[in-house]
Each structure stands twice: as structure tokens, then as C-alpha cells.
Backbone of each chain as ProteinMPNN parsed JSONL, in Angstrom:
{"seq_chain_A": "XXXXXXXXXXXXXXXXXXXXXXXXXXXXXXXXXXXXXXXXXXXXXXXXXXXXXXXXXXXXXXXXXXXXXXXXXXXXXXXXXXXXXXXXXXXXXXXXXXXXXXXXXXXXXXXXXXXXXXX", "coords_chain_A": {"N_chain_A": [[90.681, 141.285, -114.029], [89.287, 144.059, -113.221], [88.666, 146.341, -110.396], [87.305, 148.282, -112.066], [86.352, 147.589, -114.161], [84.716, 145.642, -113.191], [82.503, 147.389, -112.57], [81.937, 148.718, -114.525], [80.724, 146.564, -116.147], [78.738, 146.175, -114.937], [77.357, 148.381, -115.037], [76.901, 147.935, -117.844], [74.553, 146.022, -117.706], [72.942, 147.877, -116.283], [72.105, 149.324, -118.084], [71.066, 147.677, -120.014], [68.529, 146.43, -119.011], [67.211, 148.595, -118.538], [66.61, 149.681, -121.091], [64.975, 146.769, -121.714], [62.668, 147.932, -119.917], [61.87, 150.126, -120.209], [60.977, 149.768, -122.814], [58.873, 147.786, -123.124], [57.255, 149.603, -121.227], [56.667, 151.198, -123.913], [55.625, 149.779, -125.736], [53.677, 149.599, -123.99], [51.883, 151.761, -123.842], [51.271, 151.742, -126.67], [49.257, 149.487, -126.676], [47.02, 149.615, -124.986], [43.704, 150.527, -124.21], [42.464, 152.8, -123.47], [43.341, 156.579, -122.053], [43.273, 155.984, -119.395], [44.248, 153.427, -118.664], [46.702, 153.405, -120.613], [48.249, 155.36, -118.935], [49.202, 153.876, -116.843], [51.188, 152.591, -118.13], [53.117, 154.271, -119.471], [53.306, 156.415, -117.254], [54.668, 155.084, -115.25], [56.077, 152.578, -115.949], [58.256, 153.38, -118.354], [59.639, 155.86, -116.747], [60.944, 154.055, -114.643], [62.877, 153.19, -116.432], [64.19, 154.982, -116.958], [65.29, 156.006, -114.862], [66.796, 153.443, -114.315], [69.694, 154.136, -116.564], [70.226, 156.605, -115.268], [71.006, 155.293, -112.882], [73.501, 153.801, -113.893], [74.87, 155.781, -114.703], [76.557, 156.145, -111.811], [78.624, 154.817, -112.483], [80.984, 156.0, -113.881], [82.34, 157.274, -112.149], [82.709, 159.974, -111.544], [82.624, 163.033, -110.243], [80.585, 165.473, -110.71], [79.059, 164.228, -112.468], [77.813, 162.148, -110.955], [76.2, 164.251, -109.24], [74.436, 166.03, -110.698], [73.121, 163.075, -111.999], [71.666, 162.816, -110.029], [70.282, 165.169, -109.245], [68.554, 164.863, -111.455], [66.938, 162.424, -110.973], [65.521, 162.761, -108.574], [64.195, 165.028, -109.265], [62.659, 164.493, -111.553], [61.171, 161.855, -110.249], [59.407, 163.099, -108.397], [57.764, 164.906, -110.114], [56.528, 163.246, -112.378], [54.823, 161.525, -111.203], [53.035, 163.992, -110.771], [52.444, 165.214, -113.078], [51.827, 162.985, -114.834], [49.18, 162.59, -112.996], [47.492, 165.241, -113.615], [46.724, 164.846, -116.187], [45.539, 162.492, -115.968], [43.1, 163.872, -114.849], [42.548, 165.487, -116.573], [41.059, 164.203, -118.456], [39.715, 163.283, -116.7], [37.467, 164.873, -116.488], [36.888, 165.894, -119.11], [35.039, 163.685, -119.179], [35.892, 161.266, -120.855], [35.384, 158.727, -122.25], [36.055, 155.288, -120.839], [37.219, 152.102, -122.311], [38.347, 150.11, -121.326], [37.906, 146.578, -121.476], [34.949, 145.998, -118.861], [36.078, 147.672, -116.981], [35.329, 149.699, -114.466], [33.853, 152.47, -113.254], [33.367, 154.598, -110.968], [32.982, 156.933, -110.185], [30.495, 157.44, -110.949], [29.35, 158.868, -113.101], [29.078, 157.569, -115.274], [31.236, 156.591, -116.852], [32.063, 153.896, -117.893], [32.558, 151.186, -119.739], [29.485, 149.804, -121.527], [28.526, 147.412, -121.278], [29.327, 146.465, -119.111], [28.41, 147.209, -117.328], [25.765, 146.094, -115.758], [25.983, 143.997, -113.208]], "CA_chain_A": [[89.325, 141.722, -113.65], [89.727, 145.098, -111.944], [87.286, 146.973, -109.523], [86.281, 149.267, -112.441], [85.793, 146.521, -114.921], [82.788, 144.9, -112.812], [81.95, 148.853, -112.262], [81.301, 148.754, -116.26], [79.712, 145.609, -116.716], [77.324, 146.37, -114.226], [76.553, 149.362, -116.096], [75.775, 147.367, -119.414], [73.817, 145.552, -117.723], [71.754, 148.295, -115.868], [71.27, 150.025, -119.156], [70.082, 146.717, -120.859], [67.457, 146.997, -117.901], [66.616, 150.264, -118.504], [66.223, 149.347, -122.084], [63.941, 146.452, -121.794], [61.866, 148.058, -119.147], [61.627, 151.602, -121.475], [60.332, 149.334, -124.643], [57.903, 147.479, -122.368], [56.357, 150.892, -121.665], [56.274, 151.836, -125.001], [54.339, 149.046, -126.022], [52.04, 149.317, -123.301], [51.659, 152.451, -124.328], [50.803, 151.613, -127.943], [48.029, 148.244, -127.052], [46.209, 150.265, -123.859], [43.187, 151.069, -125.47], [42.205, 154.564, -123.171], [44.102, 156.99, -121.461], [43.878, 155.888, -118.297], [45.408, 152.177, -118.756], [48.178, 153.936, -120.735], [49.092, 156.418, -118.156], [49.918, 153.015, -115.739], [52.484, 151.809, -119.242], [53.938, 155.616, -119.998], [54.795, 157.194, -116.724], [55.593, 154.193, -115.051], [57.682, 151.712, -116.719], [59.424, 154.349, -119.133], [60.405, 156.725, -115.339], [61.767, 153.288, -114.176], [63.935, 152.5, -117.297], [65.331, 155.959, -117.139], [66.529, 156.0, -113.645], [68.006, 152.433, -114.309], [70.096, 154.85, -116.897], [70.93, 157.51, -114.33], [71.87, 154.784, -112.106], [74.346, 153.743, -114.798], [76.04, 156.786, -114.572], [77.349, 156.176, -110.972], [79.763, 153.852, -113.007], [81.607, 156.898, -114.53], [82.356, 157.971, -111.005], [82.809, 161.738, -111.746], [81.791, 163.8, -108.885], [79.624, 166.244, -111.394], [78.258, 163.418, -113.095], [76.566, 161.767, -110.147], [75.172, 164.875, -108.672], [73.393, 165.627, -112.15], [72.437, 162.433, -112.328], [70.849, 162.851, -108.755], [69.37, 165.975, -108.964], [67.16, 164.761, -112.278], [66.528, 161.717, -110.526], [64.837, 163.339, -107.578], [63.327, 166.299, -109.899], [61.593, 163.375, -112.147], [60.747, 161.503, -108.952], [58.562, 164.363, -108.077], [57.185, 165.484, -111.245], [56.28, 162.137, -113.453], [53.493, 161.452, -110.956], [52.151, 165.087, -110.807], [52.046, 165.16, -114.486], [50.331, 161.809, -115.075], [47.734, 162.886, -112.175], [47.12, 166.375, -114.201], [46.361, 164.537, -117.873], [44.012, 161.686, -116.289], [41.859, 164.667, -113.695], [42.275, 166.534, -117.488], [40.746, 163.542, -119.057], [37.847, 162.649, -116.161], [36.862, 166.772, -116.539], [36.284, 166.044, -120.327], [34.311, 162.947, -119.624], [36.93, 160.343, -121.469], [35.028, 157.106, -121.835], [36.821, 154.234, -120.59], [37.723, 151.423, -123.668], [38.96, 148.84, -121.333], [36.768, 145.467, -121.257], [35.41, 145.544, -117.781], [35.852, 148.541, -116.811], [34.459, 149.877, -112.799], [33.53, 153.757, -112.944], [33.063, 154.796, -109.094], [32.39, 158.251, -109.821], [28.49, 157.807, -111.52], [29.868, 159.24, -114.799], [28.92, 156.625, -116.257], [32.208, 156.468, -118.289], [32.194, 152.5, -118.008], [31.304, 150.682, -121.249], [28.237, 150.076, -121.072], [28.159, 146.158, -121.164], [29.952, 146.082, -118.022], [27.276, 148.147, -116.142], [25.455, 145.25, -114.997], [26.784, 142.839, -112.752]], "C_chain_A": [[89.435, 142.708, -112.512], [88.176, 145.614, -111.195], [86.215, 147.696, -111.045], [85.954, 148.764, -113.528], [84.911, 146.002, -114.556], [81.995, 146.28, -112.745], [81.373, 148.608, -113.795], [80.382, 147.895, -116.532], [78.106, 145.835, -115.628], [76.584, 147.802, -114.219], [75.949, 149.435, -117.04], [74.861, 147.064, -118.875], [72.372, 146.208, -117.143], [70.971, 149.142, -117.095], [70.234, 148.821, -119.809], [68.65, 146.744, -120.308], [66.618, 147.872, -118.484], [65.666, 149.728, -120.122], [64.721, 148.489, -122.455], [62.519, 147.072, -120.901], [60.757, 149.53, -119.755], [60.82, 150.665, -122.796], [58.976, 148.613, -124.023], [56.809, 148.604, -121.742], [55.95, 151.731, -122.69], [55.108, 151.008, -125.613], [53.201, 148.59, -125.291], [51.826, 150.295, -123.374], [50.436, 152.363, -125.817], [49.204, 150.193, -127.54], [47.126, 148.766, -125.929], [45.134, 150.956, -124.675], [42.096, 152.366, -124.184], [43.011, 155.027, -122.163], [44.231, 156.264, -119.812], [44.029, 154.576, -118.149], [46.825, 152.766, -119.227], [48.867, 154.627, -120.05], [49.769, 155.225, -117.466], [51.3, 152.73, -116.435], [53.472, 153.773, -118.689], [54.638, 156.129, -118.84], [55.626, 156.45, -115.48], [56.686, 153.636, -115.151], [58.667, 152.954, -117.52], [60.339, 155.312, -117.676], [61.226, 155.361, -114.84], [62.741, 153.246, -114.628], [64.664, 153.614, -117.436], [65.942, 156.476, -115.966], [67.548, 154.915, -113.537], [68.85, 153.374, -115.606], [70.795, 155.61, -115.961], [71.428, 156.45, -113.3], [73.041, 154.252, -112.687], [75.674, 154.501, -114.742], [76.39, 157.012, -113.552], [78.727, 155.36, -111.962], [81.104, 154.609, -113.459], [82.455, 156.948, -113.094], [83.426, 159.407, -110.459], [82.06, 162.377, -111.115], [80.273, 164.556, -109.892], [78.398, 165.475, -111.878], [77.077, 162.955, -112.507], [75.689, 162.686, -109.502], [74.574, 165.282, -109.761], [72.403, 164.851, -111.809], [71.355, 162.557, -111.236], [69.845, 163.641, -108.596], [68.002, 165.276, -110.102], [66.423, 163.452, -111.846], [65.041, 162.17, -109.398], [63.672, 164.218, -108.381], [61.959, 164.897, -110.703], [60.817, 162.728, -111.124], [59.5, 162.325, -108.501], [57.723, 164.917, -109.106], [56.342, 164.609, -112.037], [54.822, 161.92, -112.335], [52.837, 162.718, -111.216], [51.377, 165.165, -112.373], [50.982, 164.215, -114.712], [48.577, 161.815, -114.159], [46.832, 164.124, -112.847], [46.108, 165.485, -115.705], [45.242, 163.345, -116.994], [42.95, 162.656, -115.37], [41.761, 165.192, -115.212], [41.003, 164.903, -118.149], [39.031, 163.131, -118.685], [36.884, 163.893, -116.53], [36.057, 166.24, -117.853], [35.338, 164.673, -120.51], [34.95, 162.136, -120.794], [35.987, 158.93, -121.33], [36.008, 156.136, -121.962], [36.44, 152.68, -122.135], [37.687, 150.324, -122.746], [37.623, 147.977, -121.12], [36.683, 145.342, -119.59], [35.773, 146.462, -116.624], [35.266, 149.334, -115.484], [34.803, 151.869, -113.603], [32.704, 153.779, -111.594], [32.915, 155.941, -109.2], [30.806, 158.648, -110.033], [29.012, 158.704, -112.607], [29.232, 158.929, -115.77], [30.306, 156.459, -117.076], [32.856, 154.721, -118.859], [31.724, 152.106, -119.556], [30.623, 150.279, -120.625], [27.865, 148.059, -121.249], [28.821, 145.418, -119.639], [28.952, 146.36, -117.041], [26.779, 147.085, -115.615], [26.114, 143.839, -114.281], [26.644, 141.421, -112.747]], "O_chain_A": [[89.602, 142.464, -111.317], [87.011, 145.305, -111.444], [84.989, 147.683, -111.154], [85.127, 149.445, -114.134], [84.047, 145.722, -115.387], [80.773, 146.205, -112.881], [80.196, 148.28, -113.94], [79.322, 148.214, -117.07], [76.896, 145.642, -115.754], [75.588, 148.187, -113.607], [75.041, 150.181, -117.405], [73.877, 147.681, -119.285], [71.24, 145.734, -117.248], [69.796, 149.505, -117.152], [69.031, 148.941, -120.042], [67.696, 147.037, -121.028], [65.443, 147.742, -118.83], [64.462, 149.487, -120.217], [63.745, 148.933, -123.06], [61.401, 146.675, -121.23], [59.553, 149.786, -119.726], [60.1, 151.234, -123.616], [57.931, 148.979, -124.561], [55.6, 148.39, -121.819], [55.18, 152.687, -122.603], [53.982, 151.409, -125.905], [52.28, 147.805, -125.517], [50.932, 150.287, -122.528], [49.274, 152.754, -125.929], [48.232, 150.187, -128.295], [46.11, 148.074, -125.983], [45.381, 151.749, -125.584], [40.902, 152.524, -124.44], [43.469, 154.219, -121.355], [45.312, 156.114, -119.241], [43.887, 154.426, -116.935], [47.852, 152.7, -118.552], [50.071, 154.709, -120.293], [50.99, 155.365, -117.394], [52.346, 152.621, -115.796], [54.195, 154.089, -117.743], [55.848, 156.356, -118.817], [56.651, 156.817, -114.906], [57.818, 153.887, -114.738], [59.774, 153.266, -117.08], [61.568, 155.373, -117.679], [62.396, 155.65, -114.593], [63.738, 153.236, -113.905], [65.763, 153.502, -117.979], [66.913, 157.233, -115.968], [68.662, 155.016, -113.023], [67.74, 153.318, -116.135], [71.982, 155.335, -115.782], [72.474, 156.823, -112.769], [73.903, 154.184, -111.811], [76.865, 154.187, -114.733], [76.793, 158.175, -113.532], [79.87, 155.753, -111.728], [82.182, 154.015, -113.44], [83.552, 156.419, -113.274], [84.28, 159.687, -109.617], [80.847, 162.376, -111.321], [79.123, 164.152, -109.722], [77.211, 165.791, -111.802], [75.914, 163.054, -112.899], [74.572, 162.305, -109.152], [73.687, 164.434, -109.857], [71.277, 165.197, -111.451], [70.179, 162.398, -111.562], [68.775, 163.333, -108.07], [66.824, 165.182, -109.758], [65.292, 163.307, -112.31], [63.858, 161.873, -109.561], [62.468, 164.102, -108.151], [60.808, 164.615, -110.37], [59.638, 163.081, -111.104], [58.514, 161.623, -108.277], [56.764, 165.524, -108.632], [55.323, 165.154, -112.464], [53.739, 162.222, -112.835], [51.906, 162.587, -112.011], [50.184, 165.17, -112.678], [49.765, 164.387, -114.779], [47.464, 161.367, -114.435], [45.611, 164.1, -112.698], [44.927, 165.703, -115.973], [44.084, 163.341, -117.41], [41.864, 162.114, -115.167], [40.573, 165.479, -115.36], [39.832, 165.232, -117.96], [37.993, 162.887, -119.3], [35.692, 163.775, -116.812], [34.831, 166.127, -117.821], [34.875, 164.412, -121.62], [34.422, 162.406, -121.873], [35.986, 158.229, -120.318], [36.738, 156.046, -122.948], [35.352, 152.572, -122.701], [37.008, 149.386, -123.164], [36.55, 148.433, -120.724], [37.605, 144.89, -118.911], [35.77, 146.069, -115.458], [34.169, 149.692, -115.912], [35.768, 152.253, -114.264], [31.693, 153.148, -111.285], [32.603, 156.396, -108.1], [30.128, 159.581, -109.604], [28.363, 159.709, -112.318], [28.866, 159.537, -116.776], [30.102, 156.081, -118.23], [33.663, 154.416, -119.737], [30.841, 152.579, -120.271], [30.711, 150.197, -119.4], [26.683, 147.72, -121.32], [28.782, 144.25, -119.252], [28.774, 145.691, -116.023], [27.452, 146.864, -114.608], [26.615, 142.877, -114.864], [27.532, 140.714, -112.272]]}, "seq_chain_B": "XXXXXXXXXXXXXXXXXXXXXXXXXXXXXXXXXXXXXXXXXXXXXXXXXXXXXXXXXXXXXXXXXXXXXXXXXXXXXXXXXXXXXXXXX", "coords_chain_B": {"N_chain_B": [[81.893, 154.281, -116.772], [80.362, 153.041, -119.778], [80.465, 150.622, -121.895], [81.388, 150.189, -125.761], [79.796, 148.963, -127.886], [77.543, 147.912, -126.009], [76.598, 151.098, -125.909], [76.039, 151.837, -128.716], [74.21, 149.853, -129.225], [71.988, 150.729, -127.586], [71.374, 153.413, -128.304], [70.667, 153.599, -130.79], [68.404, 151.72, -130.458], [66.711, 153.404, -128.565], [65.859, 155.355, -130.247], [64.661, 154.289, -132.101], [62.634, 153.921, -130.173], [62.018, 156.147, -129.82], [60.762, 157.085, -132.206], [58.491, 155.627, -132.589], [56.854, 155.989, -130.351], [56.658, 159.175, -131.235], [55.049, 158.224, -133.714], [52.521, 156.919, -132.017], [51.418, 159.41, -130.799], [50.97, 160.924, -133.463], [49.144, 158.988, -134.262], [46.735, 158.584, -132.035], [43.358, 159.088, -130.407], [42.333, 160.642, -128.928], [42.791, 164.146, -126.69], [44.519, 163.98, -124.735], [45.607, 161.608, -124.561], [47.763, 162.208, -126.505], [48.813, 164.198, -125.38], [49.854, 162.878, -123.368], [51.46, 161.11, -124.488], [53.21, 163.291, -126.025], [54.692, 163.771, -123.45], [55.729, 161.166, -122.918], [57.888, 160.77, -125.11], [59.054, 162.81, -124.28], [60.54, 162.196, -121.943], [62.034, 159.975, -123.134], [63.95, 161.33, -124.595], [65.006, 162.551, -122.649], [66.372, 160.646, -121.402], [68.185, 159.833, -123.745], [70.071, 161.569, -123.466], [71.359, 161.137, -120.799], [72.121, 158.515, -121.28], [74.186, 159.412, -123.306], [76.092, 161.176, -121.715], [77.013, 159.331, -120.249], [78.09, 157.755, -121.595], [80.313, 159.148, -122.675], [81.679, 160.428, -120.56], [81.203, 163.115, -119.759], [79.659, 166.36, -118.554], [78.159, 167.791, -119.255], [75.949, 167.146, -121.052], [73.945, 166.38, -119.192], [73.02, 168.843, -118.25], [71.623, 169.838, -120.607], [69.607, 167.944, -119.895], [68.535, 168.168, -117.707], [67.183, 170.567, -117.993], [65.279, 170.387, -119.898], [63.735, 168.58, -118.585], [62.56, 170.278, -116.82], [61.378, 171.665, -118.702], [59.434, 169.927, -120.108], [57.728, 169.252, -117.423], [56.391, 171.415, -116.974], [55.143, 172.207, -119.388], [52.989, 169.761, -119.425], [51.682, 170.196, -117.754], [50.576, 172.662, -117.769], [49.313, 171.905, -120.291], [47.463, 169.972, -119.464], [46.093, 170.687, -118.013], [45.188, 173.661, -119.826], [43.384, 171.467, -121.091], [41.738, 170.579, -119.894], [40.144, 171.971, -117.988], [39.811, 174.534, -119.495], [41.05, 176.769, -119.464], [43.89, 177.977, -118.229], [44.977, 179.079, -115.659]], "CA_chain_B": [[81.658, 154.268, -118.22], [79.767, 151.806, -120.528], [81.109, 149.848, -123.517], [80.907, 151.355, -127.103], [79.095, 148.051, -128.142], [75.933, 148.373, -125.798], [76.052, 152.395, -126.287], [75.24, 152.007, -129.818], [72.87, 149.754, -129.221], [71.282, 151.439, -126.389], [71.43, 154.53, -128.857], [69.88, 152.616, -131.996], [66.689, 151.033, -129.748], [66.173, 154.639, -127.848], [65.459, 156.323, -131.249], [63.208, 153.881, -132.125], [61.328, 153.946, -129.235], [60.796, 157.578, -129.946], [60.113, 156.821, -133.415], [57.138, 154.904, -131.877], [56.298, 157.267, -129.418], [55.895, 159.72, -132.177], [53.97, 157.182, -134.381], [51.542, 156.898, -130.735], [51.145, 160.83, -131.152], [49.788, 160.971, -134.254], [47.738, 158.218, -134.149], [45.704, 158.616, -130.938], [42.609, 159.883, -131.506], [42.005, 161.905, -127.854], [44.121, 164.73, -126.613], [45.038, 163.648, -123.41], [46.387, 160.525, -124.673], [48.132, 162.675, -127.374], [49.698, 164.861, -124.326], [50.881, 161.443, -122.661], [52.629, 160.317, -125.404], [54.605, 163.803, -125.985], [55.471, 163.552, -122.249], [56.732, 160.134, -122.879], [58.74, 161.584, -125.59], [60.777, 163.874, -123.9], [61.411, 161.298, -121.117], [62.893, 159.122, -123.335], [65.015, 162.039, -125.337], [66.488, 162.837, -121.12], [67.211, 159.286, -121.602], [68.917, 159.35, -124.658], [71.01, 162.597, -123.256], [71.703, 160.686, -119.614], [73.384, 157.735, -122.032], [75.583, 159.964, -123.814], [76.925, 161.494, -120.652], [77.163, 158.154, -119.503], [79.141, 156.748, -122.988], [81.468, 160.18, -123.133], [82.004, 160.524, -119.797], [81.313, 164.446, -120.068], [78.482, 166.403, -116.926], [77.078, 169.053, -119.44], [74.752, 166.62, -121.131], [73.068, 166.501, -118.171], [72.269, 170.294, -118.128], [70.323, 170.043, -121.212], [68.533, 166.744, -119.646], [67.517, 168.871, -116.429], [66.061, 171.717, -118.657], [64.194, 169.374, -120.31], [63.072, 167.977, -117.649], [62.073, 171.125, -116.521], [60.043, 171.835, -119.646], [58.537, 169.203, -120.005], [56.753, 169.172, -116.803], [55.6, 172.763, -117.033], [53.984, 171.967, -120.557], [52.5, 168.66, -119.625], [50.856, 170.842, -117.028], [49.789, 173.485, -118.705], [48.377, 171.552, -121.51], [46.134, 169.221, -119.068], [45.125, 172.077, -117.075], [43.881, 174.026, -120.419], [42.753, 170.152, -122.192], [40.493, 169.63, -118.687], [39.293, 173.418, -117.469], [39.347, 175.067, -120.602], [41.727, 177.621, -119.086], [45.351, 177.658, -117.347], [45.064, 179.54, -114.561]], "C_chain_B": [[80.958, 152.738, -118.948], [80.256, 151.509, -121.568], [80.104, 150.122, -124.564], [79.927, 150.579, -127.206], [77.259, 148.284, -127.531], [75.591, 149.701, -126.001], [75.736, 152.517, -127.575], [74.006, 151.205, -130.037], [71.978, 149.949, -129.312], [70.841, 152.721, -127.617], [70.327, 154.299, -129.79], [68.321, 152.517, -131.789], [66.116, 152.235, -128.763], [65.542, 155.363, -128.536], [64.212, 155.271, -131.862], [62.259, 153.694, -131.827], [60.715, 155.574, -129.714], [60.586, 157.695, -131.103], [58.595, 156.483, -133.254], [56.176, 155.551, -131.366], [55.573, 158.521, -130.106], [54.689, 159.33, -133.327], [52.413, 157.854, -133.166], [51.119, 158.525, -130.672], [50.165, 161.396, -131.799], [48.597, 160.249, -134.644], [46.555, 157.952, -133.195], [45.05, 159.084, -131.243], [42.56, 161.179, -129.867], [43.418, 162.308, -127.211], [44.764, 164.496, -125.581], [46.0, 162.605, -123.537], [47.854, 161.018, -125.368], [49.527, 163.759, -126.317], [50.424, 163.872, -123.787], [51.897, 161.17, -123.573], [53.93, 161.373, -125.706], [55.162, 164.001, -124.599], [56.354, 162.538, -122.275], [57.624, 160.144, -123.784], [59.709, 162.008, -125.0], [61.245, 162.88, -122.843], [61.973, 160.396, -121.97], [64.211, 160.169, -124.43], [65.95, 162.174, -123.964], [67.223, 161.58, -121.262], [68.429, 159.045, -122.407], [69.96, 160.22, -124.147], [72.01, 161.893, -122.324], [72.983, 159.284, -120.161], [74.496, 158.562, -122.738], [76.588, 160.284, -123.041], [77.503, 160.239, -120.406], [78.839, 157.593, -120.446], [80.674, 158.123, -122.961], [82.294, 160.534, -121.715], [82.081, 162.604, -119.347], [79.684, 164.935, -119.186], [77.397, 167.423, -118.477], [75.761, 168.321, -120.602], [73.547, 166.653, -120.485], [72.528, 167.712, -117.814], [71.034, 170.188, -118.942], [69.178, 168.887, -120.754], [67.391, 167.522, -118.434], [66.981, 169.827, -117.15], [65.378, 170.651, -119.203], [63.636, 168.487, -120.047], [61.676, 168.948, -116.962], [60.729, 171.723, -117.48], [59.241, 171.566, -119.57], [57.337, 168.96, -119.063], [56.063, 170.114, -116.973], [54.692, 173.083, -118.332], [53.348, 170.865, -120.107], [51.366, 169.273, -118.898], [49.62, 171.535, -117.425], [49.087, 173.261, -119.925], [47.448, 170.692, -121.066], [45.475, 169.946, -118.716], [44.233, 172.731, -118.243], [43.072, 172.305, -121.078], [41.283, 170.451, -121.166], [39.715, 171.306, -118.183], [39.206, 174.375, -118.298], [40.321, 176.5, -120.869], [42.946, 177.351, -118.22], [45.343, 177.934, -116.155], [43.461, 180.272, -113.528]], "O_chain_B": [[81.152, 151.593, -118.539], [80.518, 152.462, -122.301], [78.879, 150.247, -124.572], [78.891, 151.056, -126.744], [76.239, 148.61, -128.137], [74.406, 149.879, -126.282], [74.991, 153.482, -127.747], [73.035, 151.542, -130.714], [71.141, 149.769, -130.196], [69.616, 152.824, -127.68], [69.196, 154.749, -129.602], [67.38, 152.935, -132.462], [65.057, 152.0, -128.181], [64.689, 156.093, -128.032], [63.031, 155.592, -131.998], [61.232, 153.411, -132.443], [59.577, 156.012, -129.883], [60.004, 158.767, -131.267], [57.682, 157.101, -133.802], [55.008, 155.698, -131.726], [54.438, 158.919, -129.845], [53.716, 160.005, -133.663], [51.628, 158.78, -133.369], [49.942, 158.534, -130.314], [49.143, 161.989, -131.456], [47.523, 160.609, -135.125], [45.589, 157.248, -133.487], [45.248, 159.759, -132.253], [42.763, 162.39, -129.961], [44.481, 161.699, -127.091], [45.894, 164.983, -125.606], [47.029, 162.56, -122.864], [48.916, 160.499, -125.024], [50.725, 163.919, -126.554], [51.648, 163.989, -123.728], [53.09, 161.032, -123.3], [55.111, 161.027, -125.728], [56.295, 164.482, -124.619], [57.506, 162.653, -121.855], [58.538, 159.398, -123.432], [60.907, 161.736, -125.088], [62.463, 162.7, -122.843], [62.735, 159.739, -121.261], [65.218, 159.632, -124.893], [67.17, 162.013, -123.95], [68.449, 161.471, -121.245], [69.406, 158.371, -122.08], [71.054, 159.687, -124.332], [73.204, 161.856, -122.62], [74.122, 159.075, -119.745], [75.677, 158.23, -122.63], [77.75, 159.956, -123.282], [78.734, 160.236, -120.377], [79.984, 157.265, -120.133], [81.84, 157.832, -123.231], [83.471, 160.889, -121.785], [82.994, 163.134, -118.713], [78.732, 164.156, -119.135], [76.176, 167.573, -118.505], [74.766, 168.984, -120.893], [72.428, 166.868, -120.95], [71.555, 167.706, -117.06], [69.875, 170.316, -118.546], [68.029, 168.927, -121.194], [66.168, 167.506, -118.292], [65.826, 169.95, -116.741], [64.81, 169.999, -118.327], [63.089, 167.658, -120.774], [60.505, 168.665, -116.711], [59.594, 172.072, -117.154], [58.245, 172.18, -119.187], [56.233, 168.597, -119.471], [54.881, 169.837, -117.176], [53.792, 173.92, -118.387], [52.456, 170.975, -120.947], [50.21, 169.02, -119.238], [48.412, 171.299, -117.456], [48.417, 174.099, -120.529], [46.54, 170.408, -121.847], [44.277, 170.009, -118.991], [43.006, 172.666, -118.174], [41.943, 172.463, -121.543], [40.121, 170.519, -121.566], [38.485, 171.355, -118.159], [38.453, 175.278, -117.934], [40.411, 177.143, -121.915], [42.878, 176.379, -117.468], [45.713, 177.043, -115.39], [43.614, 180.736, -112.398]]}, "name": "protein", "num_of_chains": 2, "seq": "XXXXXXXXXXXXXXXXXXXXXXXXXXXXXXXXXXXXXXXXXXXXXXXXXXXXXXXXXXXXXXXXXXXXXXXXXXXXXXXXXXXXXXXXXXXXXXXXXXXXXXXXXXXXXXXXXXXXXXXXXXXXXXXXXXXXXXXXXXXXXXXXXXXXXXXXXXXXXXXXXXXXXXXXXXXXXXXXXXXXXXXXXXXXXXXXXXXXXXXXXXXXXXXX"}
């Protein structure tokens, strides 16, 4: 049992990670019934399960490899919120009515269902 | 490096997520959601790239993962920006 034998296994195991944490955003993806519950599944959990991935690839420990992995770490880091903030301001613009049961609209939109409205 | 065993796995259950993902695409009915889902797309194709590097032990995977990283944001952008103001700029 050498150094770079636990180095490996504790690479399966951050991919397995990655894995369940990536399929767990897919299917909260798929049962979120309007955009803005699914944005919490999509650029959440799936950005988690693919840095446990890039953290993976310290295991290699190839100089090139880890700064790669670093820079898209950081670049995603930075980007995955902007994005998801762009698609739900695109979404409130077009007046998106909200799906979920329950529902709070705080802007006067109205985009609440409409059985929630009263308290 | 990671063992062949979980990289085919890992490989196997990545493509089906974006099997899924694409499924979630065409079946949404609004476009915003429809933009989310090909965002979550390409993050899970960097994914699938970031394992190969990982399984081959080889850096230039990771080039095409950072361009397509790069893409991706600059369309996700540009397609909420025109979805929500009607215009890009």
C-alpha cells in the first residue's frame, strides 16, 4: 500500500462523489417544475460534481494537469453563478409564472400561483 | 490516476446524464429553462473531458474543456440577455 495507491483510491472515490452529486442535479433538474427551482438543481449540484472531478485530477500529479485543472476551476467558479443569475433576471423580464406549490412573489408581479396569494 | 474500472463507469453514467439532459431540452416547454438545460449540458461534456485527462493521464484534454467553458458562458449569456430584453447589447 504505497503513497500513490491511497492517491488513486481517493480519486475513485472523489469521482464516485462527483458522480452521485452530478445525477442528483440532473434529476432535480428533470422534477423542478419552473425555472427558477431548477436553476438551484442545474448550476449548483452539477458545478459541485464537476469540481469533485477536477479535484480528482490532483491524483495524476502532473504539473500541467493541475494548473488546467485550476484554472477551469476558478473560471467556472466565476461564471456558473453569472450565468444562472442572467437566465432567471431573463426569465423575471418575460414574466415566467412560478409552478412551485407555495410559491412567495416579492416583486408584485404577481407571478405566484394564484392559490397561494392569500394567506 | 484513476482505475480503468470506475473510468468506464464514470464514462457510461456521464453520457447518460447528458442523454437526460438532452431529453430535459426538448421537453421543457419555456426557453429559459430550455437555455438551463443546454448550459447544464456542456458542464457535464467539461466533465466528461476533465475524466479523460484524469483516466489517460494526458493536459490537452483540458484545453478543449477551458474553451468550452469559455463558450458556453458567452452563449448562455447572450441567449438570456436576447430571451429577457429582446436584444443583446
Amino acid at each position: 500500500m504505497s503513497g500513490s495507491q491511497a492517491l488513486a483510491i481517493a480519486a475513485d472515490l472523489l469521482v464516485v462523489f462527483g458522480l452521485l452529486v452530478t445525477t442528483l442535479g440532473v434529476a432535480g433538474m428533470f422534477r423542478m417544475p419552473d425555472v427558477y427551482t431548477e436553476l438551484h438543481a442545474a448550476s449548483k449540484a452539477v458545478f459541485l460534481g464537476i469540481v469533485a472531478f477536477l479535484l480528482a485530477s490532483l491524483a495524476t500529479s502532473d504539473g500541467t494537469i493541475m494548473a488546467r485543472a485550476a484554472l477551469i476551476t476558478i473560471f467556472l467558479l466565476l461564471t456558473t453563478p453569472v450565468g444562472a443569475h442572467a437566465i432567471a433576471r431573463a426569465a423575471y423580464q418575460r414574466r415566467e409564472p412560478m409552478a412551485t406549490p407555495g410559491a412567495l412573489d416579492e416583486s408584485g408581479c404577481g407571478l405566484a400561483p394564484s392559490e397561494s396569494s392569500d394567506p | 490516476m484513476i482505475h480503468d474500472g470506475v473510468f468506464y463507469v464514470a464514462v457510461i453514467w456521464l453520457t447518460v446524464l447528458v442523454a437526460l439532459c438532452a431529453a430535459q431540452l426538448l421537453r421543457s416547454r419555456s426557453t429559459a429553462s430550455r437555455v438551463l438545460a443546454l448550459d447544464t449540458l456542456v458542464l457535464l461534456l467539461i466533465g466528461l473531458l476533465v475524466l479523460w485527462s484524469d483516466a489517460e493521464g494526458v493536459s490537452y484534454f483540458l484545453d478543449a474543456a477551458l474553451g468550452l467553458a469559455v463558450l458556453a458562458f458567452v452563449g448562455t449569456l447572450a441567449a438570456a440577455r436576447f430571451h429577457g430584453e429582446g436584444k443583446m447589447f
